[in-house]
N, C-alpha and C positions, 0 to 999 in steps of 0.2 A: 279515387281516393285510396279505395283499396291495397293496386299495385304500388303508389306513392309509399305507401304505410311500409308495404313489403320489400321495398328497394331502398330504404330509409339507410339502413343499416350502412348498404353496398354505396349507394350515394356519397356518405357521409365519408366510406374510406377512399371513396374513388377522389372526391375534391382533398383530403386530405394526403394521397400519394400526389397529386398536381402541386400542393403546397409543399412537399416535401422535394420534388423535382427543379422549381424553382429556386425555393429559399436554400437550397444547401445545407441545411444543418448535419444532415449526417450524406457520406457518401460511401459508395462500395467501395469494402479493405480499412473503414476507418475503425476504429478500437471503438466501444461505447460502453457505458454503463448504465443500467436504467434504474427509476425509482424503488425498484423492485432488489437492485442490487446484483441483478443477475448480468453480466457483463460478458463482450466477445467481439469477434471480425463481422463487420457488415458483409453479408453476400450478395446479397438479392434483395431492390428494392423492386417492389411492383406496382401494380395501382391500385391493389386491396391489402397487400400486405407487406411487411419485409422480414426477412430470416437473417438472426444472428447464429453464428458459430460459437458455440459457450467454450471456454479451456475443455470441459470434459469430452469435446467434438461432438456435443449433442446440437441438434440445429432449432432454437426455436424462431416461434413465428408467429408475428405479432399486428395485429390490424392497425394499417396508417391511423386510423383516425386515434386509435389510444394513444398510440409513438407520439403524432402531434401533441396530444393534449398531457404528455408528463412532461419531467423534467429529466433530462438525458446529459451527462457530460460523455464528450467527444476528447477522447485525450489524443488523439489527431489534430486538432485546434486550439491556437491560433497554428501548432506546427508537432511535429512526432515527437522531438525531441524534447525530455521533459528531465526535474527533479527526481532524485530518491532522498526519502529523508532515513534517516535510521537511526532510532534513540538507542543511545547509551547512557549506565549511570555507574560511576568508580566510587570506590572509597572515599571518606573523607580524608584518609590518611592521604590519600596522594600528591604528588605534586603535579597538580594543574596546566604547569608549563611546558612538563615533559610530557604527561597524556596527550594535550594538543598537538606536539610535535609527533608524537609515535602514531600516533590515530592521522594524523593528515600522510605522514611515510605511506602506510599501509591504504590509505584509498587514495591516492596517487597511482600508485601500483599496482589497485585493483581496477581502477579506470584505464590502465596503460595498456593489460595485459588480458581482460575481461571481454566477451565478445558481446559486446553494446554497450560497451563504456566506451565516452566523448572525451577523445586524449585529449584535445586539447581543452581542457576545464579544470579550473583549481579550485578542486574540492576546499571545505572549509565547516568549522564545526562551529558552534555555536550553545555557551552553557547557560542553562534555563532555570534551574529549579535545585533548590534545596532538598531534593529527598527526605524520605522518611529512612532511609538507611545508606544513601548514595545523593553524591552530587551529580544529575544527570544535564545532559546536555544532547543535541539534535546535528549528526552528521549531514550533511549535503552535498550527496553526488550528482553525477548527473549520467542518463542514458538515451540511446538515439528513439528508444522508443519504447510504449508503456508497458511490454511483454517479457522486455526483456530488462526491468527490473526484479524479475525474481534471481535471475542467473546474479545481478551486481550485489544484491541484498545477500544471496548464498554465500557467495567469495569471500563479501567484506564482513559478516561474521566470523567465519572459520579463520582466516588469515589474520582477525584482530584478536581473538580471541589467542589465538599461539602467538601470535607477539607479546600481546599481555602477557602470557606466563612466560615468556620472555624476560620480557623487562619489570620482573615483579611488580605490574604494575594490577591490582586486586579489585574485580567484579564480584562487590558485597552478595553474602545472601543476608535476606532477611532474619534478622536477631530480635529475639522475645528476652529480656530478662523479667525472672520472676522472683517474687521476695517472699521468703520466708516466716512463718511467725517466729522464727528461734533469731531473725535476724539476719541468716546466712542470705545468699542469692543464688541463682544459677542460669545461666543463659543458653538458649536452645535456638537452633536454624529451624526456623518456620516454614512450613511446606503445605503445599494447598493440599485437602484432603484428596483421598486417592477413588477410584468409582464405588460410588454407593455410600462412604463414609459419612458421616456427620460430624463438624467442628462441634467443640465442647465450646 
């Protein structure tokens, strides 16, 4: 009973790396993410543990039986190649028709020309919401794989963002007007406090 007690632990990761070897849920080189939030390259599955590779190249390592028992996305599955979304939100002044057109020119271009952008995919935008200061709306590219959404997301900022001032077309900031007791107004760009500060 004793040793049973003592091998419980090792037991329990040893049938849950046997579960993880048949079932496939994750395999070595696949991207994941765990409940924890902490996300990387599978390297090494074993039969007590498995080691991810984090962005920052730190390698953690994690006992099968946990892995089993969270909930893990696989952005490898059902296949590598996935969505980017990237909100944007314009003035209400604009016109709508032309931002659509300008905004699809510019991630076309940046799928064409981006190293893990899927040429052949026709991005497409998508407007959502009434804003508190902007009509925003949900860009939809697409990249061969989950890592290399940072590079698509870099691009198609900078390159939208100089087209906008391009084609005057105007990324609101946030507006406070305040009223007066004499009656007067005045209106001020809102900015989140800066470190240490406190909102009044």
């Amino acid at each position: 009973m004793v040793v049973a007690l003592a091998l419980q632990d090792t037991l329990n990761n040893f049938f849950s790396g046997v579960y993880i070897f048949l079932d496939k849920p994750i395999q070595i080189g696949d991207y994941i993410q765990l409940e924890s939030g902490q996300e990387g390259h599978v390297t090494h599955i074993g039969w007590r543990s498995t080691r991810i590779q984090l962005l920052p190249n730190n390698i953690l390592i994690i006992p099968n039986a946990k892995l089993a028992d969270s909930r893990v996305i696989n952005f490898y599955l059902p296949e590598q190649e996935m969505s980017v979304l990237v909100k944007v939100g314009v003035s209400y002044e604009s016109d709508l028709e032309k931002v659509e057109k300008v905004t699809m020119e510019v991630a076309e271009q940046v799928l064409q020309e981006t190293e893990g952008g899927v040429k052949g995919f026709q991005p497409y935008i998508r407007y959502n919401t009434f804003g508190e200061y902007s009509i925003d709306f949900t860009v939809f590219l697409r990249t061969t794989e989950y890592t290399n959404k940072y590079l698509i997301t870099h691009e198609f900022i900078k390159r939208l963002h100089r087209r906008y001032k391009l084609e005057g077309i105007e990324i609101p900031f946030p507006i406070r007007t305040v009223y007066m007791k004499d009656g007067g107004a005045r209106s001020e760009i809102v900015r989140p406090p800066s470190h240490g500060e406190q909102r009044d």
